[in-house]
N, C-alpha and C positions, 0 to 999 in steps of 0.2 A: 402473377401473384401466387402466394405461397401460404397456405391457412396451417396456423402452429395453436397449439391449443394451451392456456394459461393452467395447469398445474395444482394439486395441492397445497403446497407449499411456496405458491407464487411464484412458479419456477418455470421460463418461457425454455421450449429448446429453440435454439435458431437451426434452422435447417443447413443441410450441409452443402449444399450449393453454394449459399450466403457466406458461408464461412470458407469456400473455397473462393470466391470473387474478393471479398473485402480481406482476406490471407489473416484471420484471424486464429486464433492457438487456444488450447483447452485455459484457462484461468485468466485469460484476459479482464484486466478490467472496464468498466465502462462509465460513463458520466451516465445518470437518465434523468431525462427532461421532459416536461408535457410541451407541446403545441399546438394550440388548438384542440382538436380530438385524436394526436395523433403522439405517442411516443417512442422519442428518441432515445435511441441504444448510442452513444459515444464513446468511442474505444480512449483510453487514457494511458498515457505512460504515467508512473508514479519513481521518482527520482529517488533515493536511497539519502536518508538525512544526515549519514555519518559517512566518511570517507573510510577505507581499511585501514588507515592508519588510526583513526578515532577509534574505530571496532577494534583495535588492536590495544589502545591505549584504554579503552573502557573494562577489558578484560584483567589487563594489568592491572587498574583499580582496585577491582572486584576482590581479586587477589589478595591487596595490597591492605586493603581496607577489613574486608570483612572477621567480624568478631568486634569491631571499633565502634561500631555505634552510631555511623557518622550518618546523618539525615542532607539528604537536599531534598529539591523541590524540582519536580520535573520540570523542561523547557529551559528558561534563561537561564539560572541558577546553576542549572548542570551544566549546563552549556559552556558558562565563565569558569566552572571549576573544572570543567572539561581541556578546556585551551590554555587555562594553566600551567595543568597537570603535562602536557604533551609539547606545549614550548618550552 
């Protein structure tokens, strides 16, 4: 067992043994969970919600649009004016 100590700023270091066994990398992120008395650090992949061609066509927009005035509404709305725009 490995005693790490809780931080200023709520900020655990994992030691680096840990981080060479579980092959973790600087900025990972993590899910965290209680269990009982004990918490879980859960490593997360986080999937990118535009593909390059969306990031590509959202630039184009930006482009395209700005000085126009035009409002959307983050999420659905952009989303449908998004796949619009790029089909």
């Amino acid at each position: 067992m490995t005693i790490t100590k809780l931080k200023a700023k709520n900020q655990v270091t994992i030691p680096s043994s840990i981080m060479k066994r579980l092959r973790l990398k600087p900025n990972e992120l993590f899910a965290v969970e209680i269990e009982g008395n004990f918490i879980k650090f859960i490593p997360v992949k986080v999937e990118p919600k535009y593909t390059t061609e969306e990031l590509k066509a959202i630039d184009t927009i930006v482009e395209k649009e700005k000085g126009s005035g035009k409002v959307l509404k983050a999420g659905k709305e952009f989303s449908q004016y998004l796949k619009k725009t790029v089909a």
